[in-house]
LODO-554514 format. One line per field, with one value per residue: y, x, z of N, C-alpha, C in turn; residue in one letter; chain; residue number from 1. Coordinates in steps of 0.001 Angstrom, whole numbers, plus 500000, padded with zeros to 6 digits. Example, Ala and Ser with C-alpha at 12.3 -4.5 7.8 and 13.67 -1.06 7.14 Angstrom:
BEGIN
n_yy <- (494310_497750)
n_xx <- (513190_512850)
n_zz <- (507800_507080)
ca_yy <- (495500_498940)
ca_xx <- (512300_513670)
ca_zz <- (507800_507140)
c_yy <- (496700_500030)
c_xx <- (513200_512900)
c_zz <- (507800_507870)
residu <- (a_s)
chaine <- (A_A)
num <- (1_2)
//
This chain:
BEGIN
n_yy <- (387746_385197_381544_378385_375771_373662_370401_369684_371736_370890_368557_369157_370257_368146_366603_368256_367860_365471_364707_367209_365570_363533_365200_366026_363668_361795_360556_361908_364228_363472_362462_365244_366622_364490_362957_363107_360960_361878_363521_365175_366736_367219_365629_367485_369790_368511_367717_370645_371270_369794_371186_373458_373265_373602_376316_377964_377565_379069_381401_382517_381577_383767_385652_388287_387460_388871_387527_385508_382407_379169_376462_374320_371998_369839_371361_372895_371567_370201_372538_373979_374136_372704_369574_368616_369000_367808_366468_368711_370777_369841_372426_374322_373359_373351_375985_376736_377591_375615_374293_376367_376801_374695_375490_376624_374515_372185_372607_375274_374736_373116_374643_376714_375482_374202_376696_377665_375608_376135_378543_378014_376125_377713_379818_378429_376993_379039_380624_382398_382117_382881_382667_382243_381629_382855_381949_383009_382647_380892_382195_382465_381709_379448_378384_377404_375375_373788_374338_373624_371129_370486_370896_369038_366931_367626_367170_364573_363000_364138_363149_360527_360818_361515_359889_357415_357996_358064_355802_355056_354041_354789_357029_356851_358096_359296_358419_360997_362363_361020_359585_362395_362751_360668_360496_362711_362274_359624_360836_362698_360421_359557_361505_361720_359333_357929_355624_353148_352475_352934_351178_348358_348967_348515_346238_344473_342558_341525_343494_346080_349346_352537_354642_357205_360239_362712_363177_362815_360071_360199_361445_359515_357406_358575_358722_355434_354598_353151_351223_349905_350575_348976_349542_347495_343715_343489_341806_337671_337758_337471_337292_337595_336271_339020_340952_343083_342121_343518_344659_343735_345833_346634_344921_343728_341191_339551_339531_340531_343668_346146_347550_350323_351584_351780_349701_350004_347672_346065_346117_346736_344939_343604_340183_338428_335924_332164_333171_334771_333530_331393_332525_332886_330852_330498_328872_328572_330982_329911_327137_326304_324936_324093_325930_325856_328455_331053_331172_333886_334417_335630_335325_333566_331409_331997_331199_327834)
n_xx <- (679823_678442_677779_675564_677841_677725_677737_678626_680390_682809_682884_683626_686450_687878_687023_688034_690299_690900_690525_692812_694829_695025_694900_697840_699293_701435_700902_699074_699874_701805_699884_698681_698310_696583_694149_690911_688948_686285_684191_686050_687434_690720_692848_694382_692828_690392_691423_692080_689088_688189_689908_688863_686420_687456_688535_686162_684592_686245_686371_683570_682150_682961_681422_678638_675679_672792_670757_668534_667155_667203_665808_666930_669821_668675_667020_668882_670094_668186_667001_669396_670693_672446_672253_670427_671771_673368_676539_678781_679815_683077_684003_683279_684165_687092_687239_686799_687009_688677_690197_691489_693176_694307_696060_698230_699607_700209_701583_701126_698319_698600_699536_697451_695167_695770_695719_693825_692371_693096_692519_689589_689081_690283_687760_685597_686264_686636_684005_683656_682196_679396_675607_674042_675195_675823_675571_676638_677144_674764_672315_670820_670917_672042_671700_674316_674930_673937_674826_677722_677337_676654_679305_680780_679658_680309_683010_683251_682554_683980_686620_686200_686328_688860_690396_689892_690645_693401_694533_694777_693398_689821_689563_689160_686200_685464_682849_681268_681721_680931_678292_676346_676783_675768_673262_672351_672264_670525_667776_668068_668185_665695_664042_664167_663654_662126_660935_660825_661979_664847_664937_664774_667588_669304_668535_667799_669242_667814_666174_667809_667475_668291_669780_670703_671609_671304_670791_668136_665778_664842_667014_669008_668181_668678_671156_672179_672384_671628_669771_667149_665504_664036_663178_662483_662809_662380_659613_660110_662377_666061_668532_671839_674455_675841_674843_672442_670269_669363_666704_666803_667903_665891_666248_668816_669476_670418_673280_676067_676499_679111_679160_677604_677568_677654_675551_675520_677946_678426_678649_676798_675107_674277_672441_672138_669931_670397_671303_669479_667077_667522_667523_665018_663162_664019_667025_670302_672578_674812_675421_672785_671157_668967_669486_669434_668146_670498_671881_671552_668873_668950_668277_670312_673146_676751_678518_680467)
n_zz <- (830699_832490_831921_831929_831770_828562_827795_825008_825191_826234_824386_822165_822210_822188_819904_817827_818322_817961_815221_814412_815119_813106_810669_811040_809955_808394_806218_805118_804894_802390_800340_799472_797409_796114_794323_796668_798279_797917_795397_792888_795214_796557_798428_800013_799832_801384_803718_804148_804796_806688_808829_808914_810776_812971_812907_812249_814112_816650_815529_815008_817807_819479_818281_818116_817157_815144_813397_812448_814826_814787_815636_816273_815913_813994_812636_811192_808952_808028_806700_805298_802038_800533_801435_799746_797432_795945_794991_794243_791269_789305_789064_790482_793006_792232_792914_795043_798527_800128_798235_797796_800347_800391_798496_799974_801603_803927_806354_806926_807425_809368_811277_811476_812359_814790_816328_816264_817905_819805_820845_820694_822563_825225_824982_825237_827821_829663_829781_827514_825034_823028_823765_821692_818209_815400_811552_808941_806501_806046_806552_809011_812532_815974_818559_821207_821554_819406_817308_817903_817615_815048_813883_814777_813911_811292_811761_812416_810312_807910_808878_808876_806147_805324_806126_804582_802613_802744_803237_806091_809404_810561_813051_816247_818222_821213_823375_824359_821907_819632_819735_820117_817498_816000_817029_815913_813284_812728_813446_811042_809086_809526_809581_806152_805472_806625_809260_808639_806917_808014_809592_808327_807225_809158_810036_808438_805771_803371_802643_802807_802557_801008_803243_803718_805358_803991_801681_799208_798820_795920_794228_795267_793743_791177_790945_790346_787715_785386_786828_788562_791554_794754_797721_799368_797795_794475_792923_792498_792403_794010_796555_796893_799094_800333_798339_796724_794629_791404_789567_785986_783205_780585_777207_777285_777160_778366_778930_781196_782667_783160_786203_787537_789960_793541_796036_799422_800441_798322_794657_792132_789940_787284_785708_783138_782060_782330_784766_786456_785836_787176_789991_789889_790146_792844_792670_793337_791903_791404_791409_790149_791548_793879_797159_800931_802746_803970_807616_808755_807379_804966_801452_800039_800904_800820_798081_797541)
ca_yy <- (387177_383659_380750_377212_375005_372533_368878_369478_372259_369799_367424_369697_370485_366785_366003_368853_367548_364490_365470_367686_364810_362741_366377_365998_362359_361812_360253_363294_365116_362702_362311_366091_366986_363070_362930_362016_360236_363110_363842_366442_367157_366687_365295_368825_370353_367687_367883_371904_371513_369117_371683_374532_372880_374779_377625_378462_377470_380304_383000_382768_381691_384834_386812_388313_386904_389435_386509_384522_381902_377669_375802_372654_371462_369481_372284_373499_370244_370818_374269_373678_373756_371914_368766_367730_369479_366327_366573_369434_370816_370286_373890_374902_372567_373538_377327_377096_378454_374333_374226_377837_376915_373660_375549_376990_373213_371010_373035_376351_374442_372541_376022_377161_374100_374146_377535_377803_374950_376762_379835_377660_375693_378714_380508_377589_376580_380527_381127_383510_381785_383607_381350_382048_381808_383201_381111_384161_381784_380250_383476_382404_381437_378275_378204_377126_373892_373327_375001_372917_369884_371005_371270_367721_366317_367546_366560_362893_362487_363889_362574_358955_360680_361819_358506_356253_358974_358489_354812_354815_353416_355930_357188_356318_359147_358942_358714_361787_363042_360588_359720_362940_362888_359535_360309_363448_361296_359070_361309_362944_359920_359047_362242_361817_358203_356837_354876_351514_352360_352504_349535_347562_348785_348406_344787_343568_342821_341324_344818_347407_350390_354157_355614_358604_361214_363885_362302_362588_359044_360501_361769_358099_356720_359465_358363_354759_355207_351908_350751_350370_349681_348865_349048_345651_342979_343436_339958_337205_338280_336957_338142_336407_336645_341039_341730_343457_341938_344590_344641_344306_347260_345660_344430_343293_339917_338170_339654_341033_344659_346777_348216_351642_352258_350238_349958_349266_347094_345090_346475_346707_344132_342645_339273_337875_334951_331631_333097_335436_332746_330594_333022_333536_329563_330098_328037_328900_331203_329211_325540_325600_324053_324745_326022_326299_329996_330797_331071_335168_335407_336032_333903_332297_331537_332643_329685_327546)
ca_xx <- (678707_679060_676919_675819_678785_676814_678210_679137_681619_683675_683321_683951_687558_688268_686971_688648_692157_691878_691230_694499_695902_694401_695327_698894_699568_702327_700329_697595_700635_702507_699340_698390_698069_696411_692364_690588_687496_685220_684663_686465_688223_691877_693428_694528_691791_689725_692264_691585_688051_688299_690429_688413_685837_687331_688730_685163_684321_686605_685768_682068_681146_682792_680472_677180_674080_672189_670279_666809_667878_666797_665172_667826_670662_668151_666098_669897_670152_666713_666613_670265_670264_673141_672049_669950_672124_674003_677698_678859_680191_684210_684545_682355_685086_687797_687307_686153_687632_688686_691281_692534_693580_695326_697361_699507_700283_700158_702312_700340_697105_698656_699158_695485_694525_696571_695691_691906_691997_693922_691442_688336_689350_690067_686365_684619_686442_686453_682771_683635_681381_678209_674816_673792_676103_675740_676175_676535_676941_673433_671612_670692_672011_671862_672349_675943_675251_673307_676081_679008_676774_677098_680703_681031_679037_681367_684964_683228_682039_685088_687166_686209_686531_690199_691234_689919_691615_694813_694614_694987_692208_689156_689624_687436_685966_684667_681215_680877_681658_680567_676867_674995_676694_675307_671894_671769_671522_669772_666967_667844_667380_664049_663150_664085_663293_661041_661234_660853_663617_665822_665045_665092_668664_670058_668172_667342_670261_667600_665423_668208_668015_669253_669179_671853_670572_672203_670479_666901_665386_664728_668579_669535_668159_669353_672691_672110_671897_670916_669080_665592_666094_663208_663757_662013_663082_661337_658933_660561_663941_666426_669859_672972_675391_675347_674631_671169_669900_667865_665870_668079_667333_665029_667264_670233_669622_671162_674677_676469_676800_679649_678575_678264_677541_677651_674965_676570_679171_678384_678470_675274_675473_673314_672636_670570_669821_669716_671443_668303_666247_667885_667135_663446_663128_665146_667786_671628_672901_676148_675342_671684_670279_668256_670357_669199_668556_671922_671472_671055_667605_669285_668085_670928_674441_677850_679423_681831)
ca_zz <- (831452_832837_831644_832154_830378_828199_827224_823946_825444_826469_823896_820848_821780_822044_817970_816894_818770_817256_813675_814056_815012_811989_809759_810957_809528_807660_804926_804506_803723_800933_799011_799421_795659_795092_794651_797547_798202_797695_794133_792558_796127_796675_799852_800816_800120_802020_805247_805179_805016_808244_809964_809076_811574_814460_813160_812407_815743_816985_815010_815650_819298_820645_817618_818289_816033_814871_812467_813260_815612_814756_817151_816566_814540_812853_811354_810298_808295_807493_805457_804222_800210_799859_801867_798675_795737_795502_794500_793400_790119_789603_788176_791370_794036_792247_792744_796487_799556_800640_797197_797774_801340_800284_798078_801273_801951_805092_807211_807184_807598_810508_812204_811359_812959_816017_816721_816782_818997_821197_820903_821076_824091_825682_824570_825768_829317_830673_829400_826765_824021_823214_824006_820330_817490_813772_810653_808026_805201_805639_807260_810744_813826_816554_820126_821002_821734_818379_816894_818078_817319_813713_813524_815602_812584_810126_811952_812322_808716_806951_809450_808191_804533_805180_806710_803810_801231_802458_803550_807495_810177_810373_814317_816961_818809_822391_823060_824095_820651_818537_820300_819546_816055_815620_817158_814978_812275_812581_813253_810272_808454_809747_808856_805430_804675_807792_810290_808573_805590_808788_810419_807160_806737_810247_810719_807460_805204_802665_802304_802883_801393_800803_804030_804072_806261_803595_800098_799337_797947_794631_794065_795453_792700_790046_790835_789550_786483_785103_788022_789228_792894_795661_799642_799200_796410_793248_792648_791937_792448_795175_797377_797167_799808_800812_796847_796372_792874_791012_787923_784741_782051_779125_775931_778094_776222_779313_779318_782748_782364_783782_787529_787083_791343_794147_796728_800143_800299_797303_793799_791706_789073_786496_785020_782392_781162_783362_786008_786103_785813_788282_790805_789955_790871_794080_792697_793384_790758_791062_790222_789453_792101_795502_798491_801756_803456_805281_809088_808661_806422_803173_800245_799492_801885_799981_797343_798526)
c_yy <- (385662_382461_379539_376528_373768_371343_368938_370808_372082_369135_367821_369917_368831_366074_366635_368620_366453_364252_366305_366624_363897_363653_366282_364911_362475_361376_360884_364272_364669_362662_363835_366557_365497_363378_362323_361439_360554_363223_365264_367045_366508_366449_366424_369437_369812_367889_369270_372333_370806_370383_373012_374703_373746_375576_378207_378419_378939_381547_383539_382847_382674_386182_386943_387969_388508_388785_385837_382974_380585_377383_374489_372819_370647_369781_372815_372517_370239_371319_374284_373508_372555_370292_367854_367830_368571_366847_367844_369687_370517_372075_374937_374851_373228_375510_377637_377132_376621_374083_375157_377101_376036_373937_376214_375759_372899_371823_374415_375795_373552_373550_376717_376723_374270_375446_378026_376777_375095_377744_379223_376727_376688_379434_379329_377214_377802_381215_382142_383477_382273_382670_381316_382327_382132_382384_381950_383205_381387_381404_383413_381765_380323_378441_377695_376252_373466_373313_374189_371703_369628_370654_370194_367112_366117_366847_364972_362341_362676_363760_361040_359417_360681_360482_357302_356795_358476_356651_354405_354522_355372_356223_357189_357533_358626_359289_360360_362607_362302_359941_360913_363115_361506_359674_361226_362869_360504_359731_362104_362077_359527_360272_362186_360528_357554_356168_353231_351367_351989_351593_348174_347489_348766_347180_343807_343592_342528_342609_346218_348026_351512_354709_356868_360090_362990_363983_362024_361022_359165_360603_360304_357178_356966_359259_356597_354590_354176_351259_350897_349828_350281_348993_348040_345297_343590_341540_339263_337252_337871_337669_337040_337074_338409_341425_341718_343325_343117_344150_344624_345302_345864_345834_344664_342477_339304_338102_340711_342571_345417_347660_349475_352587_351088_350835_349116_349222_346588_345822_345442_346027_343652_341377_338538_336118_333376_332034_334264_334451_331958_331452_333361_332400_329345_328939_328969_329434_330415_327861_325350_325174_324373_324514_326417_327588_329653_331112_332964_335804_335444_334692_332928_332354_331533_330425_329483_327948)
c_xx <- (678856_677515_677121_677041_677695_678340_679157_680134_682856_684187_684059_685415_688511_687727_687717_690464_692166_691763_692373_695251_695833_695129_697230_699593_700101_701557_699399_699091_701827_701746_698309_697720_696810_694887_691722_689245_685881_685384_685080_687451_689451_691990_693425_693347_690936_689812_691704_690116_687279_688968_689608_687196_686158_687978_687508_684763_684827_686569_684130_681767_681595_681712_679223_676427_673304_670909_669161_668077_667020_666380_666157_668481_669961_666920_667794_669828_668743_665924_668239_670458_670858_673068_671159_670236_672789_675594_677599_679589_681768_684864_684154_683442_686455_688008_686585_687413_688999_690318_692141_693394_694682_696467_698629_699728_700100_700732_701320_698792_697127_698957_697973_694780_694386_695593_694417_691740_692318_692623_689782_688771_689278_688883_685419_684658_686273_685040_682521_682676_680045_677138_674551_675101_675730_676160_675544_676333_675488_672152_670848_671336_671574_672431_673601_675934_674820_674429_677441_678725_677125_678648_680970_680836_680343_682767_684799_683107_683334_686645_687560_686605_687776_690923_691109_690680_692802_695104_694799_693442_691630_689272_688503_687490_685220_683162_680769_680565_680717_678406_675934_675584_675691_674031_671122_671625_671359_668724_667028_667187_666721_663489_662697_663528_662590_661568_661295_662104_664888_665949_665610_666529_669736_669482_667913_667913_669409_666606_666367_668128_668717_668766_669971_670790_670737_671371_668970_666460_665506_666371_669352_669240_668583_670426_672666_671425_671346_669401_667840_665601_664838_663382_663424_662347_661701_660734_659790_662189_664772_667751_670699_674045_675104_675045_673165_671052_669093_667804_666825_666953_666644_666322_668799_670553_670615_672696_674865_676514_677966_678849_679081_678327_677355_675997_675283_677467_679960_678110_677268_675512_673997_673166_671671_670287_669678_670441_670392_667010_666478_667558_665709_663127_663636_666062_669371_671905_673845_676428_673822_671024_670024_669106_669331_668970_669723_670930_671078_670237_667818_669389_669011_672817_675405_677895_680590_682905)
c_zz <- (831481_832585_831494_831172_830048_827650_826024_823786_825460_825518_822369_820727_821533_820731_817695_817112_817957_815835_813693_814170_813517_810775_809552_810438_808655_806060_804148_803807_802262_800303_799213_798080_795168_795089_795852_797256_798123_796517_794048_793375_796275_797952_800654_800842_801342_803548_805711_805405_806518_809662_810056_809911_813140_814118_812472_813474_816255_816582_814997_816678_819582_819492_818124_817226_816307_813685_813264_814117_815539_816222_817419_815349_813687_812125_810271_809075_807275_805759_804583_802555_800055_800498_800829_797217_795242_795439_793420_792183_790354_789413_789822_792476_793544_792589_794323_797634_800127_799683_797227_798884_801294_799374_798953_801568_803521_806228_807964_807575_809216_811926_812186_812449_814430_816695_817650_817215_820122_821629_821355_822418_825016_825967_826073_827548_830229_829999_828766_825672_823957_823457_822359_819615_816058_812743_809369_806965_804403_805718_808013_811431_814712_817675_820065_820984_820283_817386_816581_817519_815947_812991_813871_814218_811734_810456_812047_811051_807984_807578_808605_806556_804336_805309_805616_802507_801413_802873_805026_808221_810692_812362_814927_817865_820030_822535_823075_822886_819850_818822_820301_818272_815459_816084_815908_813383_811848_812749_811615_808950_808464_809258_807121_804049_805285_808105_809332_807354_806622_809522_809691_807080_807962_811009_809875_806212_803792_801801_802484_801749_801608_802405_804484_804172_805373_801822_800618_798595_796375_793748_794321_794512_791348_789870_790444_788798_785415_786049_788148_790744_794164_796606_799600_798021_795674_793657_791997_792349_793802_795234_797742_797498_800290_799155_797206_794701_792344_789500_786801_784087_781219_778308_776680_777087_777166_779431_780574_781892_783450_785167_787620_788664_792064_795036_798018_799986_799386_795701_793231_790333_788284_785509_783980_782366_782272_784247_786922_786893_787335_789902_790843_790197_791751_794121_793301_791810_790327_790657_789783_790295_793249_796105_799671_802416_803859_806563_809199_808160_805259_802859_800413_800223_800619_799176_798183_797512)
residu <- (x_x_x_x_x_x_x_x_x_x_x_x_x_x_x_x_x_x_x_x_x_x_x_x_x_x_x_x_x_x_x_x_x_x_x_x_x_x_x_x_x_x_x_x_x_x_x_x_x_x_x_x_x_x_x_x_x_x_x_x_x_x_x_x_x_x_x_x_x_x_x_x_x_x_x_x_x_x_x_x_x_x_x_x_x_x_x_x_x_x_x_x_x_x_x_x_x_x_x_x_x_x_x_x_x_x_x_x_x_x_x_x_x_x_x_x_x_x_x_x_x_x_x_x_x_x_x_x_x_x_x_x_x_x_x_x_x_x_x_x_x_x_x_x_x_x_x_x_x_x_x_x_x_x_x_x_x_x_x_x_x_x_x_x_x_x_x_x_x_x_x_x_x_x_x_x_x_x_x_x_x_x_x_x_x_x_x_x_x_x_x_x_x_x_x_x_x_x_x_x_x_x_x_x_x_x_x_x_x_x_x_x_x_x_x_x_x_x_x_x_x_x_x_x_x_x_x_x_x_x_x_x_x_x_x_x_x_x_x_x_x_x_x_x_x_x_x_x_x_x_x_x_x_x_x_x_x_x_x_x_x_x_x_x_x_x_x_x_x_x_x_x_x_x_x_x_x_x_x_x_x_x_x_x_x_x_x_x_x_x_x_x_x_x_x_x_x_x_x_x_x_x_x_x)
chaine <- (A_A_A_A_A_A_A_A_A_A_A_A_A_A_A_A_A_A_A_A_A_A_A_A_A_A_A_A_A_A_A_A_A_A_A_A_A_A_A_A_A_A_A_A_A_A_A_A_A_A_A_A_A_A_A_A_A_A_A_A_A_A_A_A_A_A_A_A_A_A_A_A_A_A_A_A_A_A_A_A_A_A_A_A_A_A_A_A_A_A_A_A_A_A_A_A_A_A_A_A_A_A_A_A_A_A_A_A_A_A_A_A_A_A_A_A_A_A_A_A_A_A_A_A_A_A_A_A_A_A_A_A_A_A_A_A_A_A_A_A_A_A_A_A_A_A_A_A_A_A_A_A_A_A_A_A_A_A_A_A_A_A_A_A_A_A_A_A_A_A_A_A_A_A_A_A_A_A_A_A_A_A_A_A_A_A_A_A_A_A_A_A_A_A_A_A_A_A_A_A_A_A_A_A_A_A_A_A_A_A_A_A_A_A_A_A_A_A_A_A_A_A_A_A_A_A_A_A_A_A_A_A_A_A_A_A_A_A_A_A_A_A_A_A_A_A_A_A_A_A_A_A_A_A_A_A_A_A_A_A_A_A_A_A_A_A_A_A_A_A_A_A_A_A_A_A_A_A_A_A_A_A_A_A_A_A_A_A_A_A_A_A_A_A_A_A_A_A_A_A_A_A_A_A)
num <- (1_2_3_4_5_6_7_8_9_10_11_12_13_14_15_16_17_18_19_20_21_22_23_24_25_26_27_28_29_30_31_32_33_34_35_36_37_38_39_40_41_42_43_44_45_46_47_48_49_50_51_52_53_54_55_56_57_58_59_60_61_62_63_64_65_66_67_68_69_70_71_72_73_74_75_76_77_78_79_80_81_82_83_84_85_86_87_88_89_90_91_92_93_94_95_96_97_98_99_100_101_102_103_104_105_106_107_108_109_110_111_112_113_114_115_116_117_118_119_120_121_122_123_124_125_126_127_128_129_130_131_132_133_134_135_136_137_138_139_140_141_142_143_144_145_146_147_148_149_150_151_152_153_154_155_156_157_158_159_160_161_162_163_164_165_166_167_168_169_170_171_172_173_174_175_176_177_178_179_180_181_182_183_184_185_186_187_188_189_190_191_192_193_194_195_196_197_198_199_200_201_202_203_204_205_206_207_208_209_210_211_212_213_214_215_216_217_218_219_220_221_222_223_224_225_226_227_228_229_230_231_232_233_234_235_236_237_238_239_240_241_242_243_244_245_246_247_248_249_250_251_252_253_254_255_256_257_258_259_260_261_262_263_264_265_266_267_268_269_270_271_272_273_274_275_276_277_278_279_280_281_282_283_284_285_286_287_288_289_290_291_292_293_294_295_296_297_298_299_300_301_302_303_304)
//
């Protein structure tokens, strides 16, 4: 039965081509075995959890759903468990479907790959794809377009994870692809942190905070583990250069402590004593003495 082609018909076989191409990179397969940038996950693993993006694709859209059916990819996101279980166990990663696959190596995963992009291209351009699709794993199902949206998500996110694992530039995806991954969340993270957490951290370098559309607030702070950290400065307290100052722990006694997470760009640091001080008088931590705002809002412009 023949049905409208939607947008993200189109655009889905064009992420999943150029993650194979990203999958096939000489350098995903030299540091295969190495850790990547996921905890617990290896390179390979990592790569076949990127490619397994469309050969799920092809083994579902031509399935029938027999499963309740979402109103949007971002109720999937939603009701998801694992969107707030945080990082999972290594005992958990190392014993999942992602580690098995990488032990057939680079070659067999680059025929996986290949294949079901052959098969889903195919599905999608001769209107073989069902309108609903099943996602057994979770135990309901999502229109096709919601569906593909899903899978877009994932080849853009651990796309950028594969590319900083292995050291090569993270690939740029055409709008089509990468514009409803990027709208989908950002709604997600307004859902999960409001509208003004995201403004703060996409206009206001001196109030950013946590806004990952994947990480509840609470869990964002569970992971620094020292830390007491505000979307707004604590009182008193000032921002030098992209570092977010936060609260030292009580009985520091005014020594730096090892940074046990970053936030951003800038690792999460603490200082006591007058360079502490020197910032609670809006002086310069670095000689002591009043600096000017820089020209961008933040307290205090970089040292020379």
């Amino acid at each position: 039965m023949s049905r409208p082609v939607d947008a993200l018909d189109s655009a889905f076989p064009v992420a999943a081509s150029i993650a194979l191409d990203l999958i096939r990179r000489p350098e995903v397969s030299a540091q295969w075995s190495n850790p990547s940038a996921l905890p617990h996950l290896s390179v390979g693993a990592l790569a076949c959890h990127l490619g397994r993006q469309a050969v799920r694709a092809a083994e579902l859209l031509p399935t029938p759903a027999d499963l309740p059916t979402l109103e949007s990819a971002d109720s999937h996101y939603e009701r998801a468990a694992w969107v707030t279980e945080g990082t999972p166990a290594a005992d958990a990663v190392a014993a999942g479907s992602d580690e098995a696959d990488a032990a057939h190596g680079p070659a067999d995963l680059h025929t996986r790959s290949a294949d079901a992009l052959t098969q889903v291209t195919d599905l999608l351009s001769r209107g073989a794809a069902l309108d609903v699709v099943p996602i057994p794993w979770q135990g309901w199902s999502l229109r096709r377009a919601d569906f593909l949206l899903t899978r877009q998500l994932e080849i853009v996110v651990h796309s950028d994870d594969l590319a900083v694992s292995v050291g090569v530039p993270t690939p740029v995806f055409p709008a089509e692809v990468f514009d409803p991954v990027r709208d989908l969340l950002v709604r997600l993270a307004v859902r999960r942190h409001g509208q003004s957490a995201l403004i703060s951290a996409l206009s206001r370098s001196e109030r950013a905070g946590h806004i990952s559309a994947f990480l509840t607030p609470g869990r964002a702070l569970d992971r620094l583990r020292f830390a007491e950290v505000a979307v707004s400065p604590a009182p008193g307290y000032r921002y030098f250069g992209d570092v977010e100052w936060i609260k030292p722990e009580r009985g520091l006694g005014g020594k730096r402590r090892r940074p046990p997470a970053r936030i951003g760009s800038a690792a999460c640091g603490w200082s006591g004593g007058a360079e502490v001080s020197a910032r609670r008088r809006g002086r310069s931590p670095a000689r002591g003495r009043r600096r000017r705002p820089a020209a961008d809002g933040r307290s205090w412009s970089p040292g020379r």
